[in-house]
N, C-alpha and C positions, 0 to 999 in steps of 0.2 A: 400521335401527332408528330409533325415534321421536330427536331431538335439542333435546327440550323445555327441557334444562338437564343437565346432567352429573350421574350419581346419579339419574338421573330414578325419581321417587314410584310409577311407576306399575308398576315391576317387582318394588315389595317387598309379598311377601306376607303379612297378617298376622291374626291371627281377631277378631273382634270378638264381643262378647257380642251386640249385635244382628244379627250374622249378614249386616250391610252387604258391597256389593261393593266392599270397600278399595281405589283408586284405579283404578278399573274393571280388576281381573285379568280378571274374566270380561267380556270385553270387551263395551261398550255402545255400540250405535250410533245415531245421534242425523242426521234428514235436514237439511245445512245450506244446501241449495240456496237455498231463499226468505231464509235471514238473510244468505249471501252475495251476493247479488244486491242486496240493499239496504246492506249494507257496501263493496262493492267497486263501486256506483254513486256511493256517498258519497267515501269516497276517488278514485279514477281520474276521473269526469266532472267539466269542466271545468277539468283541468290546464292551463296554457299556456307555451308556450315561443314567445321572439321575438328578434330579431336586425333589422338594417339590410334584410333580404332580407324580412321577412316575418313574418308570425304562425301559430302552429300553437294548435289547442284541441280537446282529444277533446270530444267534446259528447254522446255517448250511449253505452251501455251494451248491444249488440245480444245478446250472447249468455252465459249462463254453464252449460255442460256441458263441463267439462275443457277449454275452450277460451275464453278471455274478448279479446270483437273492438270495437273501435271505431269511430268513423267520424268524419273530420277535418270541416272547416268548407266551404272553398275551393275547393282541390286536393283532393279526397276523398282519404281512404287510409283503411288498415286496419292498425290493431295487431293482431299474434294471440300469445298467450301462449300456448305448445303444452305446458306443463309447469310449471304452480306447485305444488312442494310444502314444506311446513317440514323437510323432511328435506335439504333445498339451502339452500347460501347464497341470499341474496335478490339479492346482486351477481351470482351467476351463471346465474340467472335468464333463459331467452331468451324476447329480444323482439324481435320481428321486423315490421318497418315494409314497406311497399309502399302503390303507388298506383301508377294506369293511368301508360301511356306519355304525352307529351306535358310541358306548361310544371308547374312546380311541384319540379321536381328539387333544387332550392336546399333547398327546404323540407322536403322528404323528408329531406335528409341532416341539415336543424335538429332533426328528429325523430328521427331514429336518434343521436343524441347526447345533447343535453340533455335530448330528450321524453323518451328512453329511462332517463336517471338519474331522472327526476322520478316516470316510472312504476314502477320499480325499488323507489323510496323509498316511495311510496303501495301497494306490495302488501306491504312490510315493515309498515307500518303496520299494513294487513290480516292479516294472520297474527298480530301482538302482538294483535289484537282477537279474534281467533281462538282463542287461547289460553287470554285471560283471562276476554272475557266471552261467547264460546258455549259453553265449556267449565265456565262455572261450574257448580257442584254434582256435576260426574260423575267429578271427584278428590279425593278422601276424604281428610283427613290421620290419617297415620297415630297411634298413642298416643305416639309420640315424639315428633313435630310438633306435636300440639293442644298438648302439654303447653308446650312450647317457645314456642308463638303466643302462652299463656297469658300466660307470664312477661315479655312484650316489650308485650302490652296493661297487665298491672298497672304497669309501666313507665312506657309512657307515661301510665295513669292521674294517678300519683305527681307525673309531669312536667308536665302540667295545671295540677293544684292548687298546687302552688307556685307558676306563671312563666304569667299571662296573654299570652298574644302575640294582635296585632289578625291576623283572618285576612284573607283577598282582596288582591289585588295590583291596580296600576292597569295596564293595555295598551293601547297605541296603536290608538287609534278612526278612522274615518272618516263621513260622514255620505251616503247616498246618497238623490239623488230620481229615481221615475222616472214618465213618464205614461203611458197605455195607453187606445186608443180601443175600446170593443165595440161590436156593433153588438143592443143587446139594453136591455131598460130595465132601470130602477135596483133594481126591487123586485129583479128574476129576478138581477141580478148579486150585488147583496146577499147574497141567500139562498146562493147557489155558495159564497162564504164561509162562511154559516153553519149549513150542513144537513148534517148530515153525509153523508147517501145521497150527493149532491149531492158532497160534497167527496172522497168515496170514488171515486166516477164519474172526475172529471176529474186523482185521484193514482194513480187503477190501485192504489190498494193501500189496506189495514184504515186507518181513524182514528178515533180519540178527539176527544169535541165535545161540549163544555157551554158554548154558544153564552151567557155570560153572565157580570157581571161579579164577577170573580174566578173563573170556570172556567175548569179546565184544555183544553186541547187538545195532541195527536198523531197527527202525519202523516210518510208516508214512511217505514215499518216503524221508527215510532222515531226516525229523523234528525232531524224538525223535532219542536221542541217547545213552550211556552209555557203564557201566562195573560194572558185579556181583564181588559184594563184599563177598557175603556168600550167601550159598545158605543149609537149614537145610531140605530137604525132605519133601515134606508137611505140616511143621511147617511156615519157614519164608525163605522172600527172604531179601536181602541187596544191595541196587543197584546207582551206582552213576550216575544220570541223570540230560538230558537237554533240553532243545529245543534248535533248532537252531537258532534262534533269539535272543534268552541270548546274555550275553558281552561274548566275545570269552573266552574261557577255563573254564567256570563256571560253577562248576557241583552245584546241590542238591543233598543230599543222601536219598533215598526211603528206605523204611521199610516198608514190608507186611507181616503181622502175620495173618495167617490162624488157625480161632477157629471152630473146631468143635459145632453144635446147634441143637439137636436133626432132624437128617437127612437133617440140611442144615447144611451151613459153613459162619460164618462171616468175611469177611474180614476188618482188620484194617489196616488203612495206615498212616504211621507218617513220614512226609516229613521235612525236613530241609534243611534251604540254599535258599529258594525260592526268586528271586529278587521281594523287594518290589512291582512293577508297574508290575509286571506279576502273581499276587494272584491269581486274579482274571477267566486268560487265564488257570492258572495249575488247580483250581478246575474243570471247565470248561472239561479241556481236560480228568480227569478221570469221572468226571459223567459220560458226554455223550459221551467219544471215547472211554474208557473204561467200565465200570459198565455195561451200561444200552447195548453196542453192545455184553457181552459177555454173558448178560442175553437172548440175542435174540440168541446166537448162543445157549444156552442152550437150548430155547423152539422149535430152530427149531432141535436136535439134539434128542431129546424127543417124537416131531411127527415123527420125519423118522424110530423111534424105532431102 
């Protein structure tokens, strides 16, 4: 049986005058292949575990049909998760590490310990995102609970109007730069930024792009998110970004200055605002979801002539 929470909503039956399916009885099924792929590339890629022997870092995301595999840096190997369900604990969850015979054995075993708690932690995460936000709308509360919800928002309404409290919190920042050479001029790079066809091509996946300032953009089914601050023509962009796993409302601000270099183009990138414990995921996410996918969309854009 489902293990949503104890009493679970979803087994009480109740009639509604609109004739709604009260916390899906009549069971409703909903494809979450493409939201999980893009949630459980957010959480799991770019995990890292390291020690005096070595560095470990899942870096992609190869497959998600009941089976979710990764692929190391170095010493290749492979996670395989033969069985995620919410109806198990998440600690007991099997995860099973391997890679080919030969040097790297150290590192295998840093993987099957702390990768494996880390991984562990990051499909918990997934499943609480599972719950709350693929499932929203398809469990109805029922007339006891709306009524209930009622009395805890006039609540907090009451609680409002009385007692201003300042909202937002400060969090431990870091400031990251990084440089990147194409071999492509400035106009064509530019535009990869801000086309969307163009920026669709080289994320493999839907985004949102109002190339302009104060338009929003959305890439990465969702993950990345923001709003152009300035935007100077094939010089620089100014952009305030996030991932969606950040503490809610916290942007960084990106800065891209595009340098001409005799028939290629450098890109600079000088980030600010980055939460400390997420350095690691943002360099990460422009190497290799950026840089190096937009350098492939170049060489394939090059053979097609």
């Amino acid at each position: 049986m489902a293990k949503w929470g104890q009493g679970d909503p979803r087994w009480i039956v109740e009639e509604r005058e609109d004739g709604t399916n009260v916390n899906n009885w009549h069971w409703t099924e909903r494809d979450a292949t493409s939201w999980s792929k893009g949630k459980l590339r957010e959480f799991l890629v770019g995990i890292v575990v390291e020690n005096e022997a070595g560095r470990c870092q899942i870096s992609e995301l190869k497959q998600v049909e009941g089976i979710i595999k990764e692929s190391g840096v170095k010493h290749k190997g492979l996670i395989e998760i033969p069985n995620l369900s919410e109806e198990n604990e998440v600690d007991d969850t099997e995860v099973n590490v391997s890679k080919k015979k030969g040097d790297g054995d150290i590192l295998k075993d840093l993987m099957k310990t702390a990768g494996t708690a880390k991984v562990r932690e990051a499909l918990g995460d997934y499943l609480k995102a599972l719950k709350t936000e693929f499932t929203m709308g398809m469990i109805l509360p029922t007339k006891a609970t709306a009524a209930q919800e009622l009395t805890i928002k006039r609540k907090l309404s009451e609680n409002t109007l009385q007692t201003q409290v300042p909202l937002g919190v400060r969090i431990p920042t870091v400031a990251l730069h990084m440089t990147e050479l194409f071999d492509t001029a400035v106009e064509r790079l530019y535009s990869i930024f801000t086309v969307k066809d163009l920026v669709q091509k080289f994320s493999k996946s839907p985004a949102i792009l109002e190339a302009e300032k104060g338009g929003k953009f959305q890439m990465f089914h969702g993950n990345i998110t923001g709003e152009y601050i300035e935007l100077l023509t094939n010089e620089k962009i100014i952009m305030k970004w996030r991932c969606r796993n950040w503490p809610e409302e916290h942007y960084a601000t990106v800065v891209l200055n595009f340098v001409p270099a005799l028939g290629q183009t450098e890109l600079r990138l000088d980030c600010k605002g980055v939460p400390v414990c997420k350095e690691e995921n943002m360099k990460f996410c422009w190497q290799k979801q950026h840089f190096e996918e937009i350098k492939g969309l170049l060489q394939l854009t090059t053979l097609n002539g």
